[in-house]
C-alpha positions as CSV (number, residue, x, y, z in Angstrom):
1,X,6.2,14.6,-7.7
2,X,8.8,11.7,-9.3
3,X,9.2,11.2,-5.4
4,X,5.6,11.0,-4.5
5,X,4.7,8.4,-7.1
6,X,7.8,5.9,-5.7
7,X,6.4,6.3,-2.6
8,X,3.3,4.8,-3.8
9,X,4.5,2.6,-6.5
10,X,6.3,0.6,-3.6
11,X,3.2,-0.4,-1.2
12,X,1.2,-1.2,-4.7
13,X,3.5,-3.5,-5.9
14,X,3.9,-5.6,-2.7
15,X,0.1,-5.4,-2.2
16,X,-0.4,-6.4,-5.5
17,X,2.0,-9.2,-5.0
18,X,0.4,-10.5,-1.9
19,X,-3.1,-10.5,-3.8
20,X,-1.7,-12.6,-6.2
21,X,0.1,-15.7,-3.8
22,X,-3.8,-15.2,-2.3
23,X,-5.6,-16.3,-5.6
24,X,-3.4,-18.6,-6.4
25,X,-4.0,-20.4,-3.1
26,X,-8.0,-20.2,-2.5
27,X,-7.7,-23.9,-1.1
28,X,-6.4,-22.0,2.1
29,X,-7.9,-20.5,4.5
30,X,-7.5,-16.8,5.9
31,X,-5.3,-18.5,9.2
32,X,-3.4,-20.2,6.7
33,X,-2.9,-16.5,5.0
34,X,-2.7,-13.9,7.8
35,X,0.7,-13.0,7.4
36,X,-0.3,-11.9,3.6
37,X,-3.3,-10.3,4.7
38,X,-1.3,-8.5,7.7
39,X,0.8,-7.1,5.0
40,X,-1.5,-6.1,2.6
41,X,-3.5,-4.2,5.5
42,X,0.2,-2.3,6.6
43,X,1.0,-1.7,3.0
44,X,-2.6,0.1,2.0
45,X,-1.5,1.8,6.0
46,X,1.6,2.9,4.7
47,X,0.2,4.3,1.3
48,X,-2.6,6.4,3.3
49,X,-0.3,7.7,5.3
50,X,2.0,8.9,2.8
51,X,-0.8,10.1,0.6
52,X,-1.9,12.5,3.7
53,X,1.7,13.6,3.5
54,X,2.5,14.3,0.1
55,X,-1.7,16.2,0.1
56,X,-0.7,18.6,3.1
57,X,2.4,19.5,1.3
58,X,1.4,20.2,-2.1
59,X,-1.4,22.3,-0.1
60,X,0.8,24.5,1.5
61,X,3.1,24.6,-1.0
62,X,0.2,25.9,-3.2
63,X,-1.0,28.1,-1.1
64,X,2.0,29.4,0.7
């Protein structure tokens, strides 16, 4: 389970990051910001992903 909540810890903290260059910048616009954007959108990717992962284990660990 430690593992589990690294794996999620990571994507949070660089989407959170991210977020934050975005608010501190609302003068820009969302061309000006796609690579942060991009980034956030692979991040919450990554986290779904390994959230599927770690859910079909426990399950089959549960019930195995």
């Amino acid at each position: 389970m430690a593992d589990a909540s690294h794996e999620l810890r990571s994507p949070l903290t660089v989407i959170r990051s991210h977020m934050q260059l975005l608010l501190h910048l609302p003068e820009h616009t969302i061309k000006e910001e796609a690579l942060h954007i991009s980034t956030v959108l692979k991040e919450t990717k990554r986290m779904k992903k390994k959230l599927k992962q770690n859910l079909h284990n426990n399950y089959f660990t549960i019930f195995s």
